[in-house]
N, C-alpha and C positions, 0 to 999 in steps of 0.2 A: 635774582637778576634785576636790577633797576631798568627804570622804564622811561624815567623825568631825563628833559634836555636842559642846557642850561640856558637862560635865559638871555644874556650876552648882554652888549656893552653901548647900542648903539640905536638904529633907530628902527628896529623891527617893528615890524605894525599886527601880527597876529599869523599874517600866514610866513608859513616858512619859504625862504629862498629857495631851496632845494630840497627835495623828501624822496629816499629810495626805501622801496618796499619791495622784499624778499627777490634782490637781483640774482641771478646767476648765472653761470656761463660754464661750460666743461669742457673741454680740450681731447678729443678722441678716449669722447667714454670717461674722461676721469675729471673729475670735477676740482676748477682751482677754486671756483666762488659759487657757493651753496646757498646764505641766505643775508646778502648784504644789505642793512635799514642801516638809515642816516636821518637827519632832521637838521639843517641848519637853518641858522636866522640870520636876516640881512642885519649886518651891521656888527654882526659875532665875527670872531675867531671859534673855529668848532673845528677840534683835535682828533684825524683817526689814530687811530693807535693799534700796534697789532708786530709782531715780529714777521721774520723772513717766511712765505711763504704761508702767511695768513690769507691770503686774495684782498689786499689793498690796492697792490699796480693794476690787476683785473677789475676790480672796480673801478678805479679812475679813469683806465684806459676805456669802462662805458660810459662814463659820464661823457670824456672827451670826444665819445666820435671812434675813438681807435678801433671798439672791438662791437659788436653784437650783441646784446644779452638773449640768454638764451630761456629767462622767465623772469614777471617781477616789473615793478614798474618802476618810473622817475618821473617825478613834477617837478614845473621849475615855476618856481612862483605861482603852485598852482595847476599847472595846465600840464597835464603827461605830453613828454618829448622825446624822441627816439631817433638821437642823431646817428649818420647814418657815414657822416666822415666830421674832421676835425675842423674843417672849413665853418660847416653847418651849426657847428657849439661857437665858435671866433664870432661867428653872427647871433648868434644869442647872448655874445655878450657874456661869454665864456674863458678863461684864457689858464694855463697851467703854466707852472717851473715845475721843469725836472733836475733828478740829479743826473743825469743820461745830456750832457751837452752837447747841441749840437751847432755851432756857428759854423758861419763859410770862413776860412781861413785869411782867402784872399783879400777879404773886406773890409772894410775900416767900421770902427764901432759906432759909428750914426746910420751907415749905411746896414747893418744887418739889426739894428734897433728898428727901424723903421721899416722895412727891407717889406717891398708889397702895396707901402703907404707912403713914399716917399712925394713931398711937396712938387709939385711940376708945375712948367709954362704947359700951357694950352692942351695941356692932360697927356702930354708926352714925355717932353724934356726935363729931367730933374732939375732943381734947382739945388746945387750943391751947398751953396751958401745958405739957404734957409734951412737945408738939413741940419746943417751944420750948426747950427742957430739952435733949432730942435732938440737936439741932442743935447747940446751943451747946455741951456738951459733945465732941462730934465733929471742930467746927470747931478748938479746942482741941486738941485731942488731936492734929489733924493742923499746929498753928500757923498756922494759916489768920486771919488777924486782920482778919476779916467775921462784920457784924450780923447774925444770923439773925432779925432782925427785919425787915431795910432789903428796899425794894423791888427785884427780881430788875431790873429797867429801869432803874435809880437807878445799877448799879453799871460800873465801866469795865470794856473787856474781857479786863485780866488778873483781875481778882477774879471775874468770870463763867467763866473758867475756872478757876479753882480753887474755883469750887461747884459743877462738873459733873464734877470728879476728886473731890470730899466723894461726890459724890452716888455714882459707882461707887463707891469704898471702902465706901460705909456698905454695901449688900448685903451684903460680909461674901461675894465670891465666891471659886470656885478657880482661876478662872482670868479675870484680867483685858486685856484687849487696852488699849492706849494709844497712842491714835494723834495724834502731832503735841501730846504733852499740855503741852508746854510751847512750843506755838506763839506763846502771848502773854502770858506771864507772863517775870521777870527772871530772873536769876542767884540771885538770892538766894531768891526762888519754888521756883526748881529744884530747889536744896538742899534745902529741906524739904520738897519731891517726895519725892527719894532719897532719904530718911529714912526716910518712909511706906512708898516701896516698901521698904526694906531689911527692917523691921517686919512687912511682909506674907508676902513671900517663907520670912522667916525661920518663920513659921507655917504654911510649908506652902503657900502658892498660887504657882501660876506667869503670869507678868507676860510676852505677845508683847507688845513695845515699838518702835511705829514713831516715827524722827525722821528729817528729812534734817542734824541737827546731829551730826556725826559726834564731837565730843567728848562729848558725852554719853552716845551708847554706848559707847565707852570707858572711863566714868565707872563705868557701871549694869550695864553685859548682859554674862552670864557668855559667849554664844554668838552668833552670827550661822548667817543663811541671807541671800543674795541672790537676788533673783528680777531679770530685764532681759527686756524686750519679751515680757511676759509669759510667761514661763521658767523653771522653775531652773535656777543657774549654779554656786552653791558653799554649802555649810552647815562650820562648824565652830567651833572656842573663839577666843575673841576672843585670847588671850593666844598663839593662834598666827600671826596676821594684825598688820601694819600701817595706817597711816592711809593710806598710798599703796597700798599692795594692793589695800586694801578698796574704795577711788575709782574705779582701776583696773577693780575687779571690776563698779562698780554705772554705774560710766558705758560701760566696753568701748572702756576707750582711757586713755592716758598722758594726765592732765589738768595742765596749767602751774600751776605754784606764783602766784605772786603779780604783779600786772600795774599794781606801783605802784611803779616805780625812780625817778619823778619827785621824790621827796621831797629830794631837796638842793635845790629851788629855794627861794632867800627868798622869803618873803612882800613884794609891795611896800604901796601902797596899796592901803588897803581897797577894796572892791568892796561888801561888804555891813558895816553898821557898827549896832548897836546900843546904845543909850545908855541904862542905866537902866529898861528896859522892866521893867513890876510889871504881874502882874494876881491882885489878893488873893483867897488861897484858897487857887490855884495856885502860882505863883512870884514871886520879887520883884526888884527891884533886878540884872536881867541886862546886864551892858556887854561886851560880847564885838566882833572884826571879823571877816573870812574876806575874806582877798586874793583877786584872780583866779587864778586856776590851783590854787587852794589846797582839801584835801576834810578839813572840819572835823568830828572825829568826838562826839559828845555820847554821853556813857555815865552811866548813874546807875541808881538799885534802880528798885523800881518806888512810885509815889507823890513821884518826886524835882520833877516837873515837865517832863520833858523836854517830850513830846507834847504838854501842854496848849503850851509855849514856842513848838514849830512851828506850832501851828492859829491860835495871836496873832500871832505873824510873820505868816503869809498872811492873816489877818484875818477867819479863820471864826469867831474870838471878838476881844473889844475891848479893850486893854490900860485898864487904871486910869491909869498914869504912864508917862514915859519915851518913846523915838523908837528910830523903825527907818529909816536912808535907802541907799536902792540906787544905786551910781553918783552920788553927794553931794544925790540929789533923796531929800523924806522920803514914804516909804512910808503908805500912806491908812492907819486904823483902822477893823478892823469892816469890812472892803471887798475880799471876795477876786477880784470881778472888775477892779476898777481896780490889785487888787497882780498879777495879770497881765497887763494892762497896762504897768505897771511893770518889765516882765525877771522876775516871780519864778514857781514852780510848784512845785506841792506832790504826791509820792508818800506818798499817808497810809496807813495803817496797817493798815487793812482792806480789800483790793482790794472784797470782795463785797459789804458795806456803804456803802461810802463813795469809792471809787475806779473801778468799773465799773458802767454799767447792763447786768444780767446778760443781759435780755429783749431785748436790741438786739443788733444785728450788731457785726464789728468795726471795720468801715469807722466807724458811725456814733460806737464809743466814742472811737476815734483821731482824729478831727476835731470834737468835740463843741466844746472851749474856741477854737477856729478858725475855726467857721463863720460867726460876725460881719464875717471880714476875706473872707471863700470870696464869701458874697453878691453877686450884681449884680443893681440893681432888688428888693432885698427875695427875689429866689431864690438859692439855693445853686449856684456853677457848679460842675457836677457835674463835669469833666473836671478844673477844679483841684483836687476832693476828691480824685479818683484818685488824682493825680499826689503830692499832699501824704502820703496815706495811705500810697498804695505804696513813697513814700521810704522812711520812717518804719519803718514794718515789715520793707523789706529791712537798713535800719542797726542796728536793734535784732535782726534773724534771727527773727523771728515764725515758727514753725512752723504751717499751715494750709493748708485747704481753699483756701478765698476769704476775701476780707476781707469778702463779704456773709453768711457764716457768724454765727451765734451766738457771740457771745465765752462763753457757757458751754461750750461746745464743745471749749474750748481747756483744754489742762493747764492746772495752777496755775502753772508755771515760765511758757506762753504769756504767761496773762493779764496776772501780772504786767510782762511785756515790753509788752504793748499799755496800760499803765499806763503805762510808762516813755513809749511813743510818746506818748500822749495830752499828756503833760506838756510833752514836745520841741516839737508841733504849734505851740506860739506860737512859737517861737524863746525861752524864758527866758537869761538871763545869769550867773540864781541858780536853782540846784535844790533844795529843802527833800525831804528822802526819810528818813522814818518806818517803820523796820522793813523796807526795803524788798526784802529775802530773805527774808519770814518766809513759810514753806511750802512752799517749792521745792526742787527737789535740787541736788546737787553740779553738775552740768554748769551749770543755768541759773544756778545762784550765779556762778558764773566769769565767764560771759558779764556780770551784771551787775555782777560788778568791773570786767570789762574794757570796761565800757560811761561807764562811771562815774569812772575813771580817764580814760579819753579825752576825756571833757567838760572834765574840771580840765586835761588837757592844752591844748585849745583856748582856755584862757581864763575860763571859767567858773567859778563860786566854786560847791559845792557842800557841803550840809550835810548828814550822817548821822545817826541817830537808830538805834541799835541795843542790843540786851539779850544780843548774843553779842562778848564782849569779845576774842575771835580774830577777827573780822569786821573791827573798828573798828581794832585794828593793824597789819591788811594795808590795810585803804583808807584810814587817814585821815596827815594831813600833820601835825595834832595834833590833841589829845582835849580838847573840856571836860568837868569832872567835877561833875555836879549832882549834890546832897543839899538834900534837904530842901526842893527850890522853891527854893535858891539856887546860884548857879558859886561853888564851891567852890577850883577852879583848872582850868588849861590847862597841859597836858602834853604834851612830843613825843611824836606815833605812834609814832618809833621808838625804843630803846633803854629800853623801861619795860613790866612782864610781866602775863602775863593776872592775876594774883595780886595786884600791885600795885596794876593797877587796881579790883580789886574790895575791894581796903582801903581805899583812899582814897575811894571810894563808899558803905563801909557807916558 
């Protein structure tokens, strides 16, 4: 077990910015975080690392104030601190991104960046104009190219995350936590992330940085610490660790490279065939196919169209022109229950949003687009829900209590799995899947490669939608390249580099 920290990048002077020594905290008797040690240094990037349900969110949630620890100590600069709410860390000079967004809807994006701290006449009256000012300055400065005018609910939710990474930054903290901060933003987002932080760091703050995107700690963080089943495992310099090491360390086992050797199959006839599909604003003139067995990767910036492409395919929105037909029948418009009907289903983007009803169990979330066909006499036969359900969850490996649990209940890596079941419960023929690793760890990523790969095995045409361009070259057969709201080209998945693809995107 190593012991050494990395030494980072910036202007550390000897003591550490932050030091936790063996934190804990338990939850009625069961313990999420048993012995959490960390060591950062001002002016570092210092990587936790740990999969779903290691006690990473528990630990932060002490550092921040959220939660109590229940043994163990925390220095900050030095001096042990024991904030007691999140107010009390913001004053220390404290400040976190989550992937859990929370904006006011109502509010325009100067007003909930600064929302607390807004400029005023005579410590009353906003001044809206110098917010304003504020804002747009800041946004600038960080390349963020959002209206600090435009309504906080107006915006999609990569641009909502990068007003809630404006909004840490502008504090102006020492030590900033980022948790998942580029869970919904592109490649190209990212980079001028890492700009900001390098700008940060370099003045002195240190940046605990959580991702399950392990190229990007690589990219950013001078240092790691791994925590597993709520534990520490190993802390040291990234420049002494590999990408298989580090897998190794956070999953607690040898994990298999890639679970797509299928890719010598040609393509025969289409399965899924698109003709010219336009919807103005968004994207225009799309004519693409995807053969049976075939998993079609779509990569582009962010703004390119992709997203808005998959929720018109399934018909949560209504194309202006052009045709979509599955199996040589044409696909409805505007009709996402008759396009599953159809063979098609959609893993979209946001499980918590738009993909799970959080308040329900997960029996109910796994059978929800199914229970039309479950029905006899207008009731649900409840024996064929089991029976449907229980499949579904043991093929996808759902980790759980009962399926009559709360799918809030469940990790992020879970949920997303009971996404995938929910989508399988029709039998689709075409799978449309929007980001669909984004927030999970290494282990559950595999699992749904290798869940995902096995469909294109049996037959199925499936479609990818992702902003991690290592992602889309291990799973897809070929890549289309959107810019601009238009396919720019199709590209083999394999023998073309993560580099290339992000040139011929930008």
């Amino acid at each position: 077990m190593g012991t050494g920290t990395g030494t980072g990048t910036g202007t550390g002077t000897g003591t550490a910015l932050l030091q936790a020594r063996g934190v804990a905290k338990s939850f009625g008797g069961v313990p999420a975080l048993r012995n959490g040690c960390l060591e950062l240094q001002a002016g570092s990037v210092h990587a936790l690392c740990g999969g779903n349900g290691a006690g990473k969110s528990t630990f932060l949630n002490i550092v921040m104030g959220l939660l109590r620890r229940d043994a163990g100590e925390i220095l900050l600069k030095g001096r042990p601190v024991d904030f007691a709410t999140p107010h009390e860390a913001l004053a220390h000079r404290l400040s976190i991104i989550t992937q859990e967004l929370s904006p006011i809807p109502g509010m325009s994006v100067a007003e909930n960046i600064f929302l607390g701290r807004e400029p005023r006449r005579a410590g009353v009256v906003v001044r809206h104009a110098a917010l304003l000012e504020q804002a747009d300055a800041l946004l600038r400065q960080l390349g963020f190219d959002i209206d600090p005018r435009a309504q906080m609910g107006r915006l999609s939710l990569a641009q909502t995350q990068l007003v809630e990474i404006a909004k840490a930054l502008s504090r102006q903290s020492e030590l900033i936590i980022m948790d998942e901060p580029t869970s919904a933003i592109g490649e190209s987002e990212t980079a001028i992330l890492f700009d900001a932080i390098r700008r940060v760091t370099a003045q002195g703050a240190g940046i605990l940085y959580v991702s399950h995107r392990l190229t990007e700690i690589f990219t950013i963080a001078d240092s790691y610490t791994v925590f597993r089943d709520g534990g520490f495992v190993q802390t040291g310099a990234l420049a002494d660790i590999d990408r298989r090491q580090l897998v190794k360390l956070i999953v607690g086992r040898e994990v298999r490279a890639a679970a797509s050797e299928r890719r010598a199959a040609a393509p025969g006839e289409p399965l899924l065939s698109v003709q010219g599909l336009t919807r103005r604003g968004e994207f225009e003139d799309i004519s693409l196919d995807v053969a049976p067995g075939e998993v079609l990767g779509i990569y582009g910036l962010m703004g390119s169209g992709r997203s808005e492409f998959l929720n018109c395919l399934y018909g949560l929105t209504r194309a202006d022109q052009g045709q979509a037909s599955l199996g040589g029948l044409p696909l409805p418009r505007g009709n996402p229950a008759a396009s599953i009907k159809a063979g098609l289903a959609l893993v979209t983007e946001d499980r918590k949003a738009t993909g799970l009803v959080m308040s329900s169990s997960v029996r109910f979330n796994t059978s929800l687009p199914a229970l039309p066909g479950l029905q006899r006499a207008g009731v649900v036969d409840g024996a064929a829900e089991r029976v449907l359900v229980g499949g579904l969850l043991q093929r996808l490996r759902v980790k759980l209590a009962s399926p009559a649990m709360p799918v809030s209940g469940l990790s992020g890596g879970n949920q997303q799995k009971v996404v995938l079941a929910r989508c399988m419960a029709t039998n689709p023929v075409c799978l449309l899947c929007d980001e669909p690793t984004r927030g999970i760890d290494e282990g559950a990523k595999r699992e749904v490669y290798a869940f995902l790969a096995s469909l294109a095995a049996q037959g199925h045409a499936v479609v990818v939608v992702s902003s991690e361009a290592p992602e889309l070259l291990e799973l897809s057969d070929r890549i289309a390249i959107f810019r601009k709201g238009r396919l720019d080209r199709v590209v083999a998945g394999h023998g073309i580099t993560q580099e290339a693809l992000m040139h011929l995107a930008s």
